[in-house]
N, C-alpha and C positions, 0 to 999 in steps of 0.2 A: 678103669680106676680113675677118680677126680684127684687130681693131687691139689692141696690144700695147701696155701698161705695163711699165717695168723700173725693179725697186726695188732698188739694189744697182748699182753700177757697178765693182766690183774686176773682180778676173781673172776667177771663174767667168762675173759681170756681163757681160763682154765677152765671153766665149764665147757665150753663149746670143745677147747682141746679134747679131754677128754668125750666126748661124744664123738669128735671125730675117727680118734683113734682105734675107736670100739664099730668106727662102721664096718662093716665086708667091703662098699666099696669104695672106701673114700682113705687115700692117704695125709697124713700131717707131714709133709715136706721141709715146712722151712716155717720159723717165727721167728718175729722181732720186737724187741720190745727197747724202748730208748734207758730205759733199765735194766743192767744186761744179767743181774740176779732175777729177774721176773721170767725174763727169756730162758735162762741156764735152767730153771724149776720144772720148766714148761719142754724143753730137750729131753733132762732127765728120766720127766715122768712118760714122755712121746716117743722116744728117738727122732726127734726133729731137728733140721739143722736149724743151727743158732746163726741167723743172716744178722749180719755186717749192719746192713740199715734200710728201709722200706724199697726202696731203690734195687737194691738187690733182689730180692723176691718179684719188685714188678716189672723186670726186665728179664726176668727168668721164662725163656720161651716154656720150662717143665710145666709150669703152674699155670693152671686151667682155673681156680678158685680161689678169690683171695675173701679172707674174713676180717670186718673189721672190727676190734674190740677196742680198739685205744680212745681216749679224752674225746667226748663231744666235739670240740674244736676242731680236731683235727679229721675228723668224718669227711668234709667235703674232698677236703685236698687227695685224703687218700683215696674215698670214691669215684673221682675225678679222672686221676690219673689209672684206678685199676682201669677201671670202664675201656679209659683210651687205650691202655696195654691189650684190651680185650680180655681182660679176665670176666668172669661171672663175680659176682659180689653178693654178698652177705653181710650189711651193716648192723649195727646194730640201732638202736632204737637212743636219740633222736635224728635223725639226718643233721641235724644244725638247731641253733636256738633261734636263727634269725630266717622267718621265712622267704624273704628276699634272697638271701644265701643258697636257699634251697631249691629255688626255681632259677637263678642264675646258671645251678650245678648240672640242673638238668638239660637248658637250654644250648649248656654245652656239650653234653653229651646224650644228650636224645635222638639225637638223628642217627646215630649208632643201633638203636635198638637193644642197648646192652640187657642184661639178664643180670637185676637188680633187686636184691628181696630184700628187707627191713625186719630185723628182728624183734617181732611183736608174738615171742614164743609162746603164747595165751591160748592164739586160736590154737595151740597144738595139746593144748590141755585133753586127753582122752574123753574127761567129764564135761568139759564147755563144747568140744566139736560134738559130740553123741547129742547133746542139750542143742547144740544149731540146726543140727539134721535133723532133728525130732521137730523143732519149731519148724523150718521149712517145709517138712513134709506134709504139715498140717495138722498134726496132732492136737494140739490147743487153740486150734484154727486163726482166726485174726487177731494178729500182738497188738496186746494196747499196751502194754505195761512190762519195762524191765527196772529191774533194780539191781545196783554192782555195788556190791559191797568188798573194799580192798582198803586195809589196816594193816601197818608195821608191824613188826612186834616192837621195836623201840627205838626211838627217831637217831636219823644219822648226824656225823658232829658237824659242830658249823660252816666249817672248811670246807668240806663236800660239797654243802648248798650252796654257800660262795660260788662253786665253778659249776653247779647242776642246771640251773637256768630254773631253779623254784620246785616247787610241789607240781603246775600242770602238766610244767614241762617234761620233768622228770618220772614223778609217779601216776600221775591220774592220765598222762599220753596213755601209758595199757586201757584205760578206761574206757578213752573213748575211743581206740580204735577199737575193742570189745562192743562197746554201744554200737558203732558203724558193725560190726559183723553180723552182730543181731539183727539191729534197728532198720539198716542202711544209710540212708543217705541224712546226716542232721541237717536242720535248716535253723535253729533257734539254742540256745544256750543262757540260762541264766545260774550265775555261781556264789557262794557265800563263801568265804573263807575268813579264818581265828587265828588264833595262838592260845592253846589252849593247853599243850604239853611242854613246850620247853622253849624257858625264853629267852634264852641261847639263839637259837632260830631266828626269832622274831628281831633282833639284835641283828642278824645276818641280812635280816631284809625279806622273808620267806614265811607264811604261815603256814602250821603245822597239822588244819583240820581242815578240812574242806565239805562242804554238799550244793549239788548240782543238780538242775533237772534240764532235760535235753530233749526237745521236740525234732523229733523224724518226721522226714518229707508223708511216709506213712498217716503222718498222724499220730503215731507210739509216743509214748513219754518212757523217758532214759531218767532214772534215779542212782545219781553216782552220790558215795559218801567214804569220804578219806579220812584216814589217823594217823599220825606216825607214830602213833605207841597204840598197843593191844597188849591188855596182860595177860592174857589165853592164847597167846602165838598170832601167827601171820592168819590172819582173817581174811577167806579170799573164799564168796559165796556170790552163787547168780542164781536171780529168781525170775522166770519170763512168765506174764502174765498177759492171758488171752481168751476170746469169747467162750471157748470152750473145755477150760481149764489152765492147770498152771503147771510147769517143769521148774524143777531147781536142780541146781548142781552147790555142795556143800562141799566144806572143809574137808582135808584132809589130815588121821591121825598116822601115830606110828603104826599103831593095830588098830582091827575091828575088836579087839576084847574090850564088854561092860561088866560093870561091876550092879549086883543088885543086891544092896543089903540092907538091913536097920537104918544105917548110916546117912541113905542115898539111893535111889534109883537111877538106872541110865547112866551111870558116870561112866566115859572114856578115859583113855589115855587122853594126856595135851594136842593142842593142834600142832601139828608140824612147824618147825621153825624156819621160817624167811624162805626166799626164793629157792635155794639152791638143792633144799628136800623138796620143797611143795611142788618146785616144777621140773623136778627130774625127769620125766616121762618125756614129756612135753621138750624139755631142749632136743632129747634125742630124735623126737619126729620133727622136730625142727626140721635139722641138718640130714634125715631123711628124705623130707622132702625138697630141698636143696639140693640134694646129690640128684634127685629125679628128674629135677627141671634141669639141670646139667645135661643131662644124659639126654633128655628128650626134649629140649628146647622151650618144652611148657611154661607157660607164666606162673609164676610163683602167687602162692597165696595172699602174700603180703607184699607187694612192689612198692616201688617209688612213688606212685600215686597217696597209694596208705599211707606211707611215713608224711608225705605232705600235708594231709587231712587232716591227720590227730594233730601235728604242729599248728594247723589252723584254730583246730578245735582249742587247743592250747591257747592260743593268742586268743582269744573269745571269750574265754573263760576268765582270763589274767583282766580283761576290759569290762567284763560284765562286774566281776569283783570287786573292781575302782570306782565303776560308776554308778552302782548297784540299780540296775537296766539288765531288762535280757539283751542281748548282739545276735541281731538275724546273721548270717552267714550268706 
């Protein structure tokens, strides 16, 4: 049984909680949140003890796992000190906004060889993993061509972006670590970005549309394009195109029922609203596969390295935007 730490009780907080608590082998032990109604919600709904302060949990010989869900900011410090307790870690997604920060963190605690995954819970998408296996195996034989299509349903408020470190950092990181899952390895980034929905945003310092295209060591061309508003829901489609044909992976609704009538042909239900429907599946193989590499020492899907990448890819992206130039990498 992996007994589990949670640091960070907001929404993503509650997400992972409840996933945790639903595994067979993984227990929710102890959360903390520096909000102690975040915490007491997250007890409630878990039986989890309500820890005093992060301190407590990672000095807690029980706790084999610590999760992190709290403030960007606060990532390092807490990954830092799990690593050196020897816990396993489960961060969330971005390690830090500064990537200097990020290779500092690790250069302290690398030598450890900790057991560190990044939550980029995309690749756990049942439809994009099936869509990777299929690309790998050859199916549409040589990738020349992906496209990521990933749209809000309606942009977040200013304060958020304030302390989110932008749109790369924030929203389009899934992107490109998606692009790197596919694509492998980027070597080139050229990015556009607007204010095009809400100039609230733009006021914050942050634009709110994005398109990018991203050359892989491949060869492959990566076509990301971002919104923080969709008015048909969370819009999250991948299309891999290659010598001998194409695979896509599409939205998802509430149901498969269409309508055919006078009216309209093909009409669906709406697309699923925002992360916490669309990637339900997906958080739970997350932490699946987390309790795995617990258990059997394996390297996790998405490590340390990952979460540095997309950060890079971030910072490339933020430079290409300014200077309006591709940035080799």
């Amino acid at each position: 049984m992996v007994r589990f730490a949670l640091l960070g009780c907001g929404r993503i907080g509650r997400v992972h909680a409840g996933a945790i608590a639903a595994h067979p082998r993984a227990e929710l032990a102890a959360c903390f949140d520096p909000d102690p109604q975040a915490a007491q919600e997250v007890t409630v709904a878990t039986g989890a003890h309500h820890a005093g302060s992060a301190d407590e949990v990672l000095s807690d010989p029980q706790i084999g796992a610590v999760l992190i869900a709290s403030a960007t900011p606060t990532h390092v410090d807490l990954l830092t000190r799990a690593a050196q307790a020897g816990k396993a870690v489960l961060c969330e997604k971005p390690i830090d906004l500064d990537l200097a920060r990020v290779d500092a963190c690790w250069t302290e605690i690398g030598g450890r060889s900790p057991l560190v995954m990044i939550g980029f819970n995309r690749r756990f998408d049942p439809s994009f993993r099936a869509l990777r296996g299929r690309l790998h195996a050859g199916e549409i034989g040589k990738l020349e061509q992906v496209v990521i299509t990933s749209r809000d349903p309606r942009p977040p408020p200013p304060a958020y972006v304030a302390a989110s470190g932008g749109l790369f950092r924030d929203m389009t990181i899934h992107d490109f670590d998606m692009a790197r899952y596919l694509a492998g390895d980027i070597v080139e980034v050229f990015a556009a970005g607007a204010n095009l929905v809400d100039p609230a945003l733009g006021e914050a310092g942050d634009i709110d549309a994005a398109m990018l295209v991203l050359r892989a060591e491949s060869g492959a061309l990566v076509h990301i394009n971002n919104s923080r508003r969709c008015a048909y829901g969370y819009d999250q489609r991948i299309e891999a195109f290659g010598e001998a044909g194409m695979l896509q992976a599409g939205n998802r609704h509430d149901t498969t029922v269409e309508s055919w009538t006078a009216r309209g042909t093909h009409t669906t239900d709406t697309v699923q609203d925002f992360f916490i429907a669309r990637y339900a599946e997906a958080y739970r193989a997350e932490i699946h596969h987390f309790v795995s590499c617990v258990e059997t020492g394996a390297a996790p899907l998405a490590g340390f390295a990952e979460g540095r990448a997309a950060l890079a890819l971030a910072d490339a992206a933020l430079e290409s935007a300014r200077t309006g130039r591709a940035v080799r990498l």
